[in-house]
MIVOVO-167119 format. One line per field, with one value per atom (N, C-alpha, C, O): x, y, z; residue number from 1; atom name. Coordinates in pm, 1 decimal, decimal comma. Atoms other than C-alpha are relative to their C-alpha. Example, Ala and Ser with C-alpha at 12.3 -4.5 7.8 and 13.67 -1.06 7.14 Angstrom:
east: (89,0  1230,0  90,0  193,6  -82,0  1367,0  -77,0  -26,1) $
north: (-119,0  -450,0  120,0  118,1  -119,0  -106,0  109,0  219,8) $
up: (0,0  780,0  0,0  66,5  -6,0  714,0  73,0  89,9) $
k: (1  1  1  1  2  2  2  2) $
a: (N  CA  C  O  N  CA  C  O) $
// end
This chain:
east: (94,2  2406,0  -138,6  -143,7  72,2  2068,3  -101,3  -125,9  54,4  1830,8  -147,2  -183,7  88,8  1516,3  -106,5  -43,6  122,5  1194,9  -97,3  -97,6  149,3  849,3  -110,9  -141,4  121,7  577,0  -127,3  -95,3  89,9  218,4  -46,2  -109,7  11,7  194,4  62,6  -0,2  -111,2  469,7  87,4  164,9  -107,9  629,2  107,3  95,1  -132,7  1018,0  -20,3  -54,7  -77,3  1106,7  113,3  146,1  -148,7  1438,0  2,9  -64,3  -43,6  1572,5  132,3  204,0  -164,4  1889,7  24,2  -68,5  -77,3  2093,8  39,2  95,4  -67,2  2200,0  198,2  229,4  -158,2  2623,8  20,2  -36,1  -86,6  2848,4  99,7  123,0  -39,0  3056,1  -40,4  -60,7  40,1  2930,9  106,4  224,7  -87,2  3075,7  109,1  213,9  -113,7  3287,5  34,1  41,2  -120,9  3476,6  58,5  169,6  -76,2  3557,5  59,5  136,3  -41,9  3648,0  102,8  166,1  -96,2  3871,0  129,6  234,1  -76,4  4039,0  72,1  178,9  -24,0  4050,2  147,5  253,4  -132,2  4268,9  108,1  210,9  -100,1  4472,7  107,1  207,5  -23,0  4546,6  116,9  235,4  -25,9  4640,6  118,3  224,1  -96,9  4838,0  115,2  218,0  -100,7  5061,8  49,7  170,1  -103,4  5166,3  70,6  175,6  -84,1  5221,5  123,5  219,1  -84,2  5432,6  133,9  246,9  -144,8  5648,7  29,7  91,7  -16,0  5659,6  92,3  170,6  -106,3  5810,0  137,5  221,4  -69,4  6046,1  138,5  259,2  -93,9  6199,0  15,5  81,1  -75,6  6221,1  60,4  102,3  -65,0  6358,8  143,9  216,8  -147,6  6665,2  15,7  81,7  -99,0  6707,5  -15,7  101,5  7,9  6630,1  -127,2  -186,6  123,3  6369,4  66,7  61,7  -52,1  6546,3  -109,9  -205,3  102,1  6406,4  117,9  208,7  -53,5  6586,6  6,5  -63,8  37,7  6625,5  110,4  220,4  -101,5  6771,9  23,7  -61,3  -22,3  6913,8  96,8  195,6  -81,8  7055,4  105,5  86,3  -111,1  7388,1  43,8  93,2  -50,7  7497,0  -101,2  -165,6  94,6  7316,0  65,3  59,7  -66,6  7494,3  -44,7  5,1  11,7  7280,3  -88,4  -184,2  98,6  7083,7  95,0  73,6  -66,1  7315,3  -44,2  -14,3  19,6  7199,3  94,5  113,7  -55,3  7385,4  -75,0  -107,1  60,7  7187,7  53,3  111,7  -91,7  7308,4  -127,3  -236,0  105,5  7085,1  81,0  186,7  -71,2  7150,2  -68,7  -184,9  109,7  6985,9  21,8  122,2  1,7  6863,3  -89,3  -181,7  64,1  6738,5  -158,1  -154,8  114,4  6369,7  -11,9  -20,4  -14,6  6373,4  -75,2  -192,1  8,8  6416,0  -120,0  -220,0  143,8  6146,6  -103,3  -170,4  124,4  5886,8  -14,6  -127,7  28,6  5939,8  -3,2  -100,7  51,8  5948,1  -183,7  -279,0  164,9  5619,0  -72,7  -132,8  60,9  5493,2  -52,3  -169,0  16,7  5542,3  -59,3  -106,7  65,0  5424,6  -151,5  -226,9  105,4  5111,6  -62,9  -178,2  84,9  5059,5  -2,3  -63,3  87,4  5082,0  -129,2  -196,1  102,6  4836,7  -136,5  -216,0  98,7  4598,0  -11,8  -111,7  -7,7  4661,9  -57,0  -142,0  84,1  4614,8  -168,8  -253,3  135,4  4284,3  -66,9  -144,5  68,9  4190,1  -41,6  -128,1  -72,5  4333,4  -143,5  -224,0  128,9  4087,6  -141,8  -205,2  143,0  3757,8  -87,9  -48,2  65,2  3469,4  40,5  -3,9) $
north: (-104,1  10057,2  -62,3  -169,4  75,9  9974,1  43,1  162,3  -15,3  9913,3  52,9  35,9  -66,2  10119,1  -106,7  -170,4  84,7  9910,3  101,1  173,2  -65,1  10086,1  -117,3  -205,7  65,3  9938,0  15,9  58,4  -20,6  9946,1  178,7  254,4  -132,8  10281,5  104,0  207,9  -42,1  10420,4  89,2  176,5  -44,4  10502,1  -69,5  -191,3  95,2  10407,7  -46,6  14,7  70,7  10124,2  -10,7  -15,2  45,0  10063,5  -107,4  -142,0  159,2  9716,4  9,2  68,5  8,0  9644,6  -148,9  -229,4  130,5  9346,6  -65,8  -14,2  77,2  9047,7  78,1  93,0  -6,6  9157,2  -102,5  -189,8  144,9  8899,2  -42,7  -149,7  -33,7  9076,0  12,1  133,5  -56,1  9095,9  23,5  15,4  -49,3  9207,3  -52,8  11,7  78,5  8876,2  39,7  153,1  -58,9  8992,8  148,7  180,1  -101,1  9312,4  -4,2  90,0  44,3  9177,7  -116,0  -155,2  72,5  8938,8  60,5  49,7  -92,6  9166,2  72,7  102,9  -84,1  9388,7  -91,8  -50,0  82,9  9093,8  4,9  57,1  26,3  9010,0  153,5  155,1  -111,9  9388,2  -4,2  -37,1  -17,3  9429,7  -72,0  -22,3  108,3  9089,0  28,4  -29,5  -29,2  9207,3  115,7  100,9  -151,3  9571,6  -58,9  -13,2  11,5  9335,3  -94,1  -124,6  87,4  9117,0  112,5  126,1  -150,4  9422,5  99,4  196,7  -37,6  9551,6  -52,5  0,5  50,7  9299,4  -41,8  -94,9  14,6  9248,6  107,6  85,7  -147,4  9618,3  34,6  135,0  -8,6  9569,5  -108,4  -107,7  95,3  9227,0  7,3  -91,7  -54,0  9347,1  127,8  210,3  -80,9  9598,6  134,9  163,5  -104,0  9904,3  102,8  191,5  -123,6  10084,5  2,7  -97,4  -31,2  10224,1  133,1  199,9  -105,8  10454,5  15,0  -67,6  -27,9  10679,4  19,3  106,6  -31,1  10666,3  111,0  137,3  -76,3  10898,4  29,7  102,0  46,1  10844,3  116,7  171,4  -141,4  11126,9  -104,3  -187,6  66,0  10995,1  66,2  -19,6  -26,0  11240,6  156,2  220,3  -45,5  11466,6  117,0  78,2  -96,8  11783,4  143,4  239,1  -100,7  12017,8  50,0  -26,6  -30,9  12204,3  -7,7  58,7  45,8  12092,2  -149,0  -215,7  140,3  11735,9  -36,1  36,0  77,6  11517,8  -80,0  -167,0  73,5  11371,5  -68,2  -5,4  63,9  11077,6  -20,1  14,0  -5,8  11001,6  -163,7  -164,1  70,3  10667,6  -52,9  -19,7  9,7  10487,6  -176,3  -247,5  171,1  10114,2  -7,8  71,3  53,3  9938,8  -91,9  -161,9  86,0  9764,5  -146,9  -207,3  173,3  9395,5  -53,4  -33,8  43,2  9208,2  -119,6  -121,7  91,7  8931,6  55,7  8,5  -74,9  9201,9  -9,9  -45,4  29,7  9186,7  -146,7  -206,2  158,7  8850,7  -33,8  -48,0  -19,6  8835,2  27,5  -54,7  -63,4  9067,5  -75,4  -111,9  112,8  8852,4  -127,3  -175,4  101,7  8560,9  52,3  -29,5  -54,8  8755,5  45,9  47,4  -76,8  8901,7  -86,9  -77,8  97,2  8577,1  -85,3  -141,0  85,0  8415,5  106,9  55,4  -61,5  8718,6  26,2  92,9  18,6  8695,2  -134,9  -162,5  155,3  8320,0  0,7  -76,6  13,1  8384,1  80,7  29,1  -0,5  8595,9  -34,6  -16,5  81,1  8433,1  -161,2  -191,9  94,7  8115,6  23,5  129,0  -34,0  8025,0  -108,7  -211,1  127,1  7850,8  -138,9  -235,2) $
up: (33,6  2147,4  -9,4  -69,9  25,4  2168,2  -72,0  -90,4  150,5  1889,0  82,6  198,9  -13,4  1843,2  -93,3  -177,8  34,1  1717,6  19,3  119,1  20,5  1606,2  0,7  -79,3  -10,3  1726,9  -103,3  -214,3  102,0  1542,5  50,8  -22,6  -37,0  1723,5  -47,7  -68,2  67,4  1588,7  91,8  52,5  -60,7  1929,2  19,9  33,3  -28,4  1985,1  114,4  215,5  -183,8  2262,7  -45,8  -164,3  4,3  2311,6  45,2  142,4  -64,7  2351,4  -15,3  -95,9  -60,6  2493,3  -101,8  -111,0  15,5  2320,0  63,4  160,1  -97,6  2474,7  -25,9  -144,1  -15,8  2530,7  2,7  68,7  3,7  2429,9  118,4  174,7  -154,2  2720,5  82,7  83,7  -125,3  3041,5  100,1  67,1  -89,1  3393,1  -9,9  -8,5  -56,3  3421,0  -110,1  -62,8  91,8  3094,7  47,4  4,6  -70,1  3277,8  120,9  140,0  -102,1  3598,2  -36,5  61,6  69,4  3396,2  -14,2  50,1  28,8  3240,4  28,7  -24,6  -96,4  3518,7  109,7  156,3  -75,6  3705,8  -82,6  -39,4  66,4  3401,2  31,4  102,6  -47,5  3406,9  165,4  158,6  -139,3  3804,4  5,2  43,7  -1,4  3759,3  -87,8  -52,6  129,1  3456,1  104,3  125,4  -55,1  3678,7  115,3  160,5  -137,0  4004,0  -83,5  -12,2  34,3  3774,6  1,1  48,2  83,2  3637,8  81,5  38,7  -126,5  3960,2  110,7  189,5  -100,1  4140,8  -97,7  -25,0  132,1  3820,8  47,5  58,5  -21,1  3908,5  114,3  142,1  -125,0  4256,4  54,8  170,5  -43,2  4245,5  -104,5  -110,8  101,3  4002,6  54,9  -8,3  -72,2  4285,2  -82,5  -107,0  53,7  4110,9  44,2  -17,1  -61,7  4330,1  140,1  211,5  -129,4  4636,7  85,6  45,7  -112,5  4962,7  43,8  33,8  -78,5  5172,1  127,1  177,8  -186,1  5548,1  31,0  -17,6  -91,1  5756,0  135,1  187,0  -110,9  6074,4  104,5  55,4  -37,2  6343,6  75,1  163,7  -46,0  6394,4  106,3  179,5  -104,6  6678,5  31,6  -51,4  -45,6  6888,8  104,4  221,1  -111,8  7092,9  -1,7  -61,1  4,3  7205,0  -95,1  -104,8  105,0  6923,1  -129,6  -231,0  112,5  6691,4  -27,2  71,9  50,5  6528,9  -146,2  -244,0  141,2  6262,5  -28,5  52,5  32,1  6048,8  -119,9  -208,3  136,9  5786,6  -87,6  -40,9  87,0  5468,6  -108,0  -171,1  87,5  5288,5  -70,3  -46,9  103,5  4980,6  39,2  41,8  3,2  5043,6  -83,2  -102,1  54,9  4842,2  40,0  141,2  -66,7  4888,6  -22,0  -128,9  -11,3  5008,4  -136,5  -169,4  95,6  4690,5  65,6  -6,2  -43,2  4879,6  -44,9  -136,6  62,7  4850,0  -134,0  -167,4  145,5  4459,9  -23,1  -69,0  -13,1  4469,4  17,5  -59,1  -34,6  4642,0  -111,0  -180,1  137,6  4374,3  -93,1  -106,9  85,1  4115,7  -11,9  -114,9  -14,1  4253,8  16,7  -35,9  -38,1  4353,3  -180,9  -223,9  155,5  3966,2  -97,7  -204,2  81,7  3849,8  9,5  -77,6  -52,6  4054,1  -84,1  -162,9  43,8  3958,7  -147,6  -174,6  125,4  3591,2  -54,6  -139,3  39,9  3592,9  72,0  26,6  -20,0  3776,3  -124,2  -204,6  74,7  3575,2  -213,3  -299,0  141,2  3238,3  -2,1  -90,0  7,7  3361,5  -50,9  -50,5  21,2  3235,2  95,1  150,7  -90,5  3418,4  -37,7  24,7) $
k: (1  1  1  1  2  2  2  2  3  3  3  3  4  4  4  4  5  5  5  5  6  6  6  6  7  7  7  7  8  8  8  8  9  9  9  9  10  10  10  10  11  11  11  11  12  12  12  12  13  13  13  13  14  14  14  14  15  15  15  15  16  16  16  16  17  17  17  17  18  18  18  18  19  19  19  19  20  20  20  20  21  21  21  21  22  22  22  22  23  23  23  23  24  24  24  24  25  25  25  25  26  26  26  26  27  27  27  27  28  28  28  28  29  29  29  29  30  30  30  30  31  31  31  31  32  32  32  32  33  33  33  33  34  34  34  34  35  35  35  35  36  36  36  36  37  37  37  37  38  38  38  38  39  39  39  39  40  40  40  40  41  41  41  41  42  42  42  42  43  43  43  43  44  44  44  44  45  45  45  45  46  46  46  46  47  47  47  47  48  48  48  48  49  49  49  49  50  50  50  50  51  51  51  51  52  52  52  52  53  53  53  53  54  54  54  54  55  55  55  55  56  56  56  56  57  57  57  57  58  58  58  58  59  59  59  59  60  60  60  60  61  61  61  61  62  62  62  62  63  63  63  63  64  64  64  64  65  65  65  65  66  66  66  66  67  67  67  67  68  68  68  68  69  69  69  69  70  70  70  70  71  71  71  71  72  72  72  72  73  73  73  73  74  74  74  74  75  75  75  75  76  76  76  76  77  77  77  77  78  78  78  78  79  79  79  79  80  80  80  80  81  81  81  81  82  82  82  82  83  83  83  83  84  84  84  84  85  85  85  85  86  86  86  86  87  87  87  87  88  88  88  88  89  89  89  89  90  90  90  90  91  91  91  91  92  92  92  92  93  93  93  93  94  94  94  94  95  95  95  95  96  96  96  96  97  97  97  97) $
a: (N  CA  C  O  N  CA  C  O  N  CA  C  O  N  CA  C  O  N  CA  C  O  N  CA  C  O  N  CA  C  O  N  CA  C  O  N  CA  C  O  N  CA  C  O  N  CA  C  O  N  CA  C  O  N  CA  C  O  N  CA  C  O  N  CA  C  O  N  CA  C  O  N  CA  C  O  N  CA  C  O  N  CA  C  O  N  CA  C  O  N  CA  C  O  N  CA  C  O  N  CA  C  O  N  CA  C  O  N  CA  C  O  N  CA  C  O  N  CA  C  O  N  CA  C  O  N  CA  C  O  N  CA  C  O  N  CA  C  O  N  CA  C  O  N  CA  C  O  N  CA  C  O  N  CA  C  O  N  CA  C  O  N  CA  C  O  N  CA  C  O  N  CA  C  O  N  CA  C  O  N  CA  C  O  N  CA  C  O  N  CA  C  O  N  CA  C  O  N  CA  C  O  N  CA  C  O  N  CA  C  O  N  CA  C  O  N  CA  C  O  N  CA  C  O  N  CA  C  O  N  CA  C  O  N  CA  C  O  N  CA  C  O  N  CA  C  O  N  CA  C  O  N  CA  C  O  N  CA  C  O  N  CA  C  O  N  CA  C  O  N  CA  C  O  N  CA  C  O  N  CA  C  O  N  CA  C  O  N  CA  C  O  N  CA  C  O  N  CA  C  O  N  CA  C  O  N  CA  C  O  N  CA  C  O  N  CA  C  O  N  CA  C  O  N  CA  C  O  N  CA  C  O  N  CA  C  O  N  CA  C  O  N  CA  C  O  N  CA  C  O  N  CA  C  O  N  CA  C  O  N  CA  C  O  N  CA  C  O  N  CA  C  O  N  CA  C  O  N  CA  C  O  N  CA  C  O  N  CA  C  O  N  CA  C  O  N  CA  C  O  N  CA  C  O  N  CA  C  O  N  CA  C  O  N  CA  C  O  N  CA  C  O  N  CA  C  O  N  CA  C  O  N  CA  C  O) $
// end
């Protein structure tokens, strides 16, 4: 908030305070952040618990189609990845100069 000072005039200036925070504490933060959801992200798709469905036309006669529908799971690597990825951006932004 910034402070109001009366001059000998007796109009207000405003002066800004030095912040103890600046950007790089929000851009910090902002990594630690990002890095903690890719951690817990790849967490719940490397224990296999986030699946997609494909569906594939198994036979084809005519204007009749069969279509199958099955649930895979998403390549536990990708969560892997993740993780390795949300720690790197946690430890960046966890560092100081």
């Amino acid at each position: 908030m910034p402070e109001v000072a009366l001059p000998a005039r007796g109009v207000p200036i405003l002066r800004r305070r030095a912040c103890a925070r600046g950007p790089e504490s929000t851009v910090r933060r902002t990594l630690i952040a990002i890095g903690l959801l890719c951690v817990l992200a790849g967490a719940w798709i490397g224990f296999g618990h986030l699946h997609y469905t494909r569906t594939q036309t198994a036979a084809s006669l005519g204007p009749l189609i069969l279509k199958t529908r099955t649930q895979e799971p998403v390549p536990v690597a990708l969560g892997y990845g993740l993780i390795v990825l949300g720690v790197v951006l946690a430890g960046f932004g966890a560092a100081r100069r």
